[in-house]
N, C-alpha and C positions, 0 to 999 in steps of 0.2 A: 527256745531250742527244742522244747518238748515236742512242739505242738506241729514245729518244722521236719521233724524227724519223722514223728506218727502219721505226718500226711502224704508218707512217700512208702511205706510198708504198708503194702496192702495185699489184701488177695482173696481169691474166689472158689479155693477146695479146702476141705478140712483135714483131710488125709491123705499125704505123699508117705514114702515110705523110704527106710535108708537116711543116705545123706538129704534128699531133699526133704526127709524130716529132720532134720535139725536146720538146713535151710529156714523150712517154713516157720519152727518155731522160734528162731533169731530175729528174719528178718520182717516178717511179715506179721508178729505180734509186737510191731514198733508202736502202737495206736494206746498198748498201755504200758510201755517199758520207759524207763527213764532213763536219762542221760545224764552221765556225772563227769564234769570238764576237769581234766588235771593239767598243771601249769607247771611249767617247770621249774622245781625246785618242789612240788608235793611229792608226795609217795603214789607210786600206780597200784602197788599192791595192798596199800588200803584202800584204795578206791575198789582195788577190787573185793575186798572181804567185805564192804559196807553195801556190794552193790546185791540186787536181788535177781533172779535166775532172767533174764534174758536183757537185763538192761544192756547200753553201752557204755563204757567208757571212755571218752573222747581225750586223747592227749595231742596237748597243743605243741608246736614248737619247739624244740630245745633239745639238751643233750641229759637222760636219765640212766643214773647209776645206781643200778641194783639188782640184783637178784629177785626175778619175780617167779612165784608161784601160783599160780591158776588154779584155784580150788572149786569156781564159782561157772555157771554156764554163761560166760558174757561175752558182749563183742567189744574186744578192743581193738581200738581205731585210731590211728595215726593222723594228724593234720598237719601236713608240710614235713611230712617224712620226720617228725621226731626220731631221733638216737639213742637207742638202748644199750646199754653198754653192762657188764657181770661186774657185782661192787666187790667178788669175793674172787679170789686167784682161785682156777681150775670148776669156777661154777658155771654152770648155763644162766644164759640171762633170763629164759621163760621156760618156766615149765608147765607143761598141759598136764595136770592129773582128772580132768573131769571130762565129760562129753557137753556136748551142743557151746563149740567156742570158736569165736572166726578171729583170724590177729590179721590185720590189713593197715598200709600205711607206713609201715617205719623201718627204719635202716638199724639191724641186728649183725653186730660188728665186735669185737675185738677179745673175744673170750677162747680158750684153748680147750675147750670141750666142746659142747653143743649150744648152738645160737638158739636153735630151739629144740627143748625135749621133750616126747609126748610120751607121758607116763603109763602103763598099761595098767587100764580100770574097766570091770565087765560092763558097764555103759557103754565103755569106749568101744566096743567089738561093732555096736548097729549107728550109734552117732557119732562118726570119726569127727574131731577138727579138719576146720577150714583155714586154709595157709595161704592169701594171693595178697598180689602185690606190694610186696617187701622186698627188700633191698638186702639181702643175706648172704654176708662177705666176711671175709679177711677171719674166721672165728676156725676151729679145731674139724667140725662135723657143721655142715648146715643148718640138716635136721635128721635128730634122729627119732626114732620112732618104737620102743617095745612090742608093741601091738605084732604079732606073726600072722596073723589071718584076715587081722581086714584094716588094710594104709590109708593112713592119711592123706588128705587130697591136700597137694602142697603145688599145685598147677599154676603157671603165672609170677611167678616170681624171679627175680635177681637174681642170680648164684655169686655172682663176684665180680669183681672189675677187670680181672686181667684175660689173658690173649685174645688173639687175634683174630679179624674175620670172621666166620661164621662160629668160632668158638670163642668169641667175645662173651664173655660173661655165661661161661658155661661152669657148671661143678669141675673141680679138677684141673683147670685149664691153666696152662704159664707154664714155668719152669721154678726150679732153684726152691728160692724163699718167697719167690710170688707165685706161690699158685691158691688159685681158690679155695676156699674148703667145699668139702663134699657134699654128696646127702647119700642118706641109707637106702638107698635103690633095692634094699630089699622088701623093703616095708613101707615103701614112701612114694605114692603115686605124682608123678610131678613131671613137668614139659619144663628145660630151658626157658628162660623168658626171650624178649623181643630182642636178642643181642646188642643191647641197650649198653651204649659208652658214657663218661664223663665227660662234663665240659666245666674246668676248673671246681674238679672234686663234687660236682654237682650231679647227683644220679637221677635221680628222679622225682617230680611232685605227682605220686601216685596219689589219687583219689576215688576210693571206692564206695560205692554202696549197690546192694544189692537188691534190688527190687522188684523182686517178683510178681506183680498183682496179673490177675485174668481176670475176663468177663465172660459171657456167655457168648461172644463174638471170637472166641479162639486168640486171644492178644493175650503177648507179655510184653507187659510196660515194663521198661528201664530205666528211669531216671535218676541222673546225678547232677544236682542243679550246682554243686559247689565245682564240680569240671566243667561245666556246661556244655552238655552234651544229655539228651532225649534218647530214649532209644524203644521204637514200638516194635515188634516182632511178630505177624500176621502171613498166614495165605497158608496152604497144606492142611494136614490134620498134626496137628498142635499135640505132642504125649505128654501133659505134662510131669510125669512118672516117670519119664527119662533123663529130665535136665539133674544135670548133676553142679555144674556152676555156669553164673552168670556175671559180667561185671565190665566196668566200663573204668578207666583211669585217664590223666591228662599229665601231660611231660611237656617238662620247661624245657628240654632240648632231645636233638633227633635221638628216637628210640629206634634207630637202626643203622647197620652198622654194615658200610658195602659199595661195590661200585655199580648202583644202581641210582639214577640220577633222575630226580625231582623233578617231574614236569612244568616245575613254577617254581616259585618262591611261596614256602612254607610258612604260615604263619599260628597254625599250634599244632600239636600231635596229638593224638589220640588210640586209644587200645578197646574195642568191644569187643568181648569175648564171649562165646555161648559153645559150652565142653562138650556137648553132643549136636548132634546137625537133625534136630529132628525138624518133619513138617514138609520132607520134599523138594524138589524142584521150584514148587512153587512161592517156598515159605522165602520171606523178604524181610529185610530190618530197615527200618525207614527213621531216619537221623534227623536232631534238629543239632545244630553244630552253633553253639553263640561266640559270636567274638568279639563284643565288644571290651572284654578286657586285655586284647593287645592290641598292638603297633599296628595298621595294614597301611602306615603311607607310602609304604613299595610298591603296594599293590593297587590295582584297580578295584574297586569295591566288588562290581556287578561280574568280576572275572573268578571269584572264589568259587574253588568247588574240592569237595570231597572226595580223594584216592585215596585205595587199598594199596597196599605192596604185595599183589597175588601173584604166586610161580613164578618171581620172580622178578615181574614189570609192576608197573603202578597202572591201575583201572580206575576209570572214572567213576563217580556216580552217575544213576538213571535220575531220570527226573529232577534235577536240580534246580532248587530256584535259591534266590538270594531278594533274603528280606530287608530292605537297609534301613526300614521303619524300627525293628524291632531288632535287628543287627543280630541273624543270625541265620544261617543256609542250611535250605530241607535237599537233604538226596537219599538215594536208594543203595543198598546192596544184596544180590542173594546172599542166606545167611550160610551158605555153603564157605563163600571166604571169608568170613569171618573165625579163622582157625588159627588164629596166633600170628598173625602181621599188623604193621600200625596201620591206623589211618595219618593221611597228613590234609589237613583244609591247608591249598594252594590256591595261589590269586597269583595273576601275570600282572606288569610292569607297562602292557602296551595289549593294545584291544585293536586289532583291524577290521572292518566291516566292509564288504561287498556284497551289491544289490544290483542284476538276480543272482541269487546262489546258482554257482554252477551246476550245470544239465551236461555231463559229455556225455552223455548217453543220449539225447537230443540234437542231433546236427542243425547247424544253424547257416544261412546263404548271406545273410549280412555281418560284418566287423559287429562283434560285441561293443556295448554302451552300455558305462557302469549307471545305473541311475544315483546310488549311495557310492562312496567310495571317501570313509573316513578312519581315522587313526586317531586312538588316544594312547595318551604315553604318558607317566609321572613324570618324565622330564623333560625339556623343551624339544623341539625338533628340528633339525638343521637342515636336511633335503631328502627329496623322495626319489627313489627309481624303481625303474623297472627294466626287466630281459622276457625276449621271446621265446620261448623252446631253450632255455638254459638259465642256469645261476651260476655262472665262475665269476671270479675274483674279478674281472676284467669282462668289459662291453656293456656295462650298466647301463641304460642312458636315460638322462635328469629327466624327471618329472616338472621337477622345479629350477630355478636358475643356480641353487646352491647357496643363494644366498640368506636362507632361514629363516624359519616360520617363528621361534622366538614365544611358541606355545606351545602346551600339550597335546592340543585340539589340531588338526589339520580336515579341509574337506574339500573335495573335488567332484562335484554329480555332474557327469555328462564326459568323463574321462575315457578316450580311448586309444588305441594304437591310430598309427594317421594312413591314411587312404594309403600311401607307398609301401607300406608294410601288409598291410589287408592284400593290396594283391600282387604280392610274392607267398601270401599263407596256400598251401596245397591240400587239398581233399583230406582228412585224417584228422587226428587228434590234436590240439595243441596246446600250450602251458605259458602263462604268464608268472614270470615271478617278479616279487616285490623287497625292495630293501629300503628302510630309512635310517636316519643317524640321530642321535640324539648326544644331549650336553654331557651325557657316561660312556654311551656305547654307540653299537649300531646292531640294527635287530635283520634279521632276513638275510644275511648273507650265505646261509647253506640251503637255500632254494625251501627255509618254512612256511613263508607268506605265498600261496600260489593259487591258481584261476585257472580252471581246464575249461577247454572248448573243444567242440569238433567241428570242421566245415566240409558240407556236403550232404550229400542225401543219408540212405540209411547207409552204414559204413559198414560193410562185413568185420567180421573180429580181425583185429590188428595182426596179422601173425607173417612171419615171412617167407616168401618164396625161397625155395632150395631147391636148384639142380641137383640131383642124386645122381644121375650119370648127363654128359662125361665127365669126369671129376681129376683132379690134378694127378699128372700121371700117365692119363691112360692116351693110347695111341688109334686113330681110327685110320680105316684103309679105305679102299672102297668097298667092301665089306658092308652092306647096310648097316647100322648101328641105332640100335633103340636110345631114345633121349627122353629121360624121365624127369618129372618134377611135383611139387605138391605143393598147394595153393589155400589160401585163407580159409574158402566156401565154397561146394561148389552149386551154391544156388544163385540164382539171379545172374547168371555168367552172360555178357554179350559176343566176349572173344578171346580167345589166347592167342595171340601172336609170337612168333619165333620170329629169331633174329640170329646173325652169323657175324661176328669179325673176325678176320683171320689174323689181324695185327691187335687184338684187344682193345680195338678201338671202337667204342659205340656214340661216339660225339658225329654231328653232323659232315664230317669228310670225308665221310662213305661208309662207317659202319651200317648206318639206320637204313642204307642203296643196299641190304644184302640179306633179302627178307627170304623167313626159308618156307613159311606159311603164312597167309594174312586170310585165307578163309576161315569162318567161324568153326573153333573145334570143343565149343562147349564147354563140358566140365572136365575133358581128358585130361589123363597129367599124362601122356606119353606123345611118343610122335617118332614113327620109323624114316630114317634118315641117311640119305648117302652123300660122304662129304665128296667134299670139291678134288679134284686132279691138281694138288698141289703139294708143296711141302713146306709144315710153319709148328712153331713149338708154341704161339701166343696165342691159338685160336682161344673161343668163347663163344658162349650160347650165351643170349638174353633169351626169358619168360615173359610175356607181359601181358598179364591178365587185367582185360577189360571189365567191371558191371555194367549192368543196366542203369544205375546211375550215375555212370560217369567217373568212379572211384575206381583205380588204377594200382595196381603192384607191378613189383618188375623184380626179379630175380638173373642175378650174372653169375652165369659158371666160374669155376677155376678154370686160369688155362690147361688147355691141353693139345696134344699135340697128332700134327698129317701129315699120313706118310704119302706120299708121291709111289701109285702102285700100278702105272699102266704106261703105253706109250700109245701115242695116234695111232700108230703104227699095226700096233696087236689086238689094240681093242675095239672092236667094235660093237657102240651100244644098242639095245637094244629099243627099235621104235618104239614111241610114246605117242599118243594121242594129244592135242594141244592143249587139253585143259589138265594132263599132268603135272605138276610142280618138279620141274626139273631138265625139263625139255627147254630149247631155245626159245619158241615161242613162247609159252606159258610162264619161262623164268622172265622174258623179256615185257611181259605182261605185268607182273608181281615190280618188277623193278620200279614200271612206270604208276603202279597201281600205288607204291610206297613213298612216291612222292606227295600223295592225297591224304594217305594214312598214317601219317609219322606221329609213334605215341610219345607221349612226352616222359622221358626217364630224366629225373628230379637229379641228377647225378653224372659228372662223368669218369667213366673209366678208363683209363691209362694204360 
């Protein structure tokens, strides 16, 4: 144990000052500190008067009763959250009267004073204790602390079991006779922990150790091989004169508490902590995460990856690879969110693969062909589908006959939609989604599994035409009347074309016969207009902007409404040259000309 312990405290400066001098000389003079195991049913507080200035005290397992005094500078250390409990009515269970002392590890519980007391001792003003990862509940005061001038760092820890939400396991928190005990917030530098619940009385399997080393490469190594969990810390300019704690632990159940849902199935949790953000934008923590001491036959092996619970959501790791030689997975985080959220290594239940990865930003002129197109799943698999441009409940249609693939493995290279479906697909963007079943569930049903394309040349940005005038409402006379609109781009433009129904009809039964422009108007969004000699409250204006290749928008007014403002009688209009838009001849031109030109509106309106 000596020799396991010394090979993990290490480091590369002589003089930090403050707390990270008591850091340095706890943890990082492990190479000749010694380790004294107490078992339950020893005394911890002879362990601790036998022990010498920076050894540790390791206590195993169990529940100890007594009243402990801290005389000595040493690190006591919990394995499997040992229970400390006060052997005296109204006593504290520990008391801190010395400087350079870390307490990590155990659940500190059931005394009507203080769970833990830090004695005030003039050492103690420049080498506060260190207080993480304990489980400090259900007692009188959490911790409290003498010292007025310079607080113990009590960061990282449990306050209690009770309420609710984000005040799960806060100081204070509950009602009645369940409420937490407190901490001395006057003296007592300390963050909430991870709002960490029970599951069947079971809080946490905190495991810490602290491990400072650097080298002349700007790294701090973190390793805690008994959590399994690495932890390197590199990039930036590295102070290490700033770090005030560092510490990594592992929880046998979720350490968070919320309606924020797991992008997989969790298979261990995890806490890296570093109290100050020093090193920049650039600075990175790069994880090795081992699993092989749990369960992952839920999961897929090669689908495990490392999430934060940042601002809220859970972020992936960069760089992730999964080792399944050595059964453990390397990912990245900046060390920026690493500020008090858990990690959780998740693995999915089902792995889909499509080969090429989707290009929609590449238009493509032939039906996509999957070359790969495979599924693995922990459980058997009963049938595949797929939808076009949608994922509802309803219109799936089989891949397979339904009658089940009766493996986890399913594979199809050369899969694609069928020539009848390719050509009803229209210039634009479009989406396949995928759903299967399996012998528990069925995956893909809210449109997760999906394949973008787009078909056509280059596609201007997707965006929609809008008539802005005439708009529902408005009345036009013979009044000229300016007709506005605004359109995706206006580069690459071959045509806008106008269109008129006066029944809001633009299907083939004479709307598309009622053309009000078909010469090329460019990029304009306007077009000065005089309606027709009649009276109708359904009129509508179609948009319909042509590109150069071939990719087409179309934009439908709201109806609105013509007022009938003249007779044969009184008015007479005023000559037009033939090549006018509006004249008998030139309308009668356009009529016949719109027979050639009829653009295709993907749509009809009623």
């Amino acid at each position: 144990m000596n020799d396991k312990m010394g090979g993990r405290w290490t480091v590369g400066r002589a003089i930090w000052t403050s707390l990270v001098l008591a850091f340095l000389f706890l943890f990082a003079s492990g190479a000749n500190a010694n380790v004294i195991d107490v078992f339950e049913g020893d005394s911890i507080t002879a362990a601790i008067d036998g022990a010498d200035l920076g050894d540790t005290v390791l206590v195993h397992q169990g529940t100890y009763t007594e009243d402990i005094v801290v005389n000595q500078g040493v690190i006591l250390r919990g394995v499997d959250n040992p229970t400390l409990v006060n052997a005296s009515p109204g006593a504290n269970i520990i008391e801190i009267r010395t400087a350079l002392v870390a307490v990590t590890g155990f659940n500190i519980t059931g005394t009507s004073v203080a769970g833990i007391l830090v004695n005030g001792s003039p050492d103690l003003d420049t080498t506060k204790p260190v207080v993480v990862y304990n489980n400090i509940y259900d007692n009188g005061v959490g911790l409290e602390n003498t010292l007025t001038e310079y607080p113990t760092d009590a960061y990282r820890n449990f306050w209690g079991k009770y309420g609710s939400g984000p005040e799960k396991g806060k100081p204070g928190a509950g009602s009645g006779t369940h409420v937490n005990n407190d901490v001395d917030v006057h003296t007592v530098n300390y963050e909430p922990w991870l709002t960490a619940y029970s599951i069947n009385g079971n809080y946490t399997d905190a495991l810490l150790q602290l491990d400072q080393g650097c080298d002349q490469t700007n790294m701090l190594i973190l390793n805690n091989s008994e959590a399994g969990i690495d932890v390197v810390i590199s990039g930036g300019t590295i102070q290490f004169d700033e770090i005030t704690n560092m510490g990594s632990a592992l929880y046998n159940a979720s350490p968070y508490h919320g309606s924020v849902t797991l992008p997989g199935t969790a298979v261990k949790y995890y806490d890296v902590y570093v109290k100050n953000y020093f090193g920049g934008s650039s600075a990175v923590a790069s994880m090795e995460i081992y699993y092989g001491d749990v369960d992952i036959s839920g999961v897929l092996e090669d689908t495990l990856t490392p999430y934060v619970l940042h601002d809220s959501r859970w972020e992936a790791a960069s760089n992730v690879v999964v080792d399944s030689v050595h059964q453990k997975v390397h990912g990245t985080f900046p060390v920026s969110v690493l500020d008090g959220s858990p990690i959780a290594l998740v693995g999915q239940s089902h792995k889909v693969t499509i080969l090429p990865h989707p290009t929609p930003n590449t238009p493509i002129s032939q039906k996509p062909v999957f070359t790969t197109f495979t599924i693995e799943s922990v459980d058997d698999i009963g049938a595949v589908y797929y939808q076009l441009d949608g994922h509802s409940s309803v219109g799936w249609n089989p891949i397979l006959d339904g009658t089940g693939i009766g493996t986890g493995l399913w594979e199809n290279p050369g899969w694609s939609i069928t020539d009848e479906e390719w050509a009803d697909v229209t210039n634009g963007t479009h989406t396949l989604y995928f759903r299967f079943t399996t012998t528990s569930s069925s995956v893909g049903d809210n449109g997760e599994i999906s394949w973008q394309f787009t078909r056509g040349g280059v596609v201007p940005p997707v965006s929609p035409i809008v008539i802005t005038s005439p708009k529902a409402g408005d009345t036009l006379t013979r009044t000229p009347w300016l007709i506005t609109w605004t359109m995706p781009t206006p580069e690459n433009v071959l045509s806008v074309d106008l269109w008129f129904a006066r029944d809001g009809d633009f299907t083939m039964r004479g709307g598309l016969n009622n053309p009000l422009h078909l010469a090329t108007l460019g990029a304009d969004t306007s077009y000065l207009w005089r309606s027709p000699n009649f009276q109708t409250d359904t009129a509508k204006i179609a948009v319909v902007v042509i590109y150069n290749d071939g990719t087409q928008f179309v934009g439908i007014s709201d109806n609105f409404s013509l007022a009938k403002g003249y007779s044969f009688h009184a008015y007479k209009p005023t000559p037009k040259t033939p090549w006018q838009l509006g004249s008998g001849i030139s309308r009668a031109v356009a009529v016949l000309g719109s027979w050639f030109h009829k653009p295709h509106i993907p749509y009809v309106i009623g």
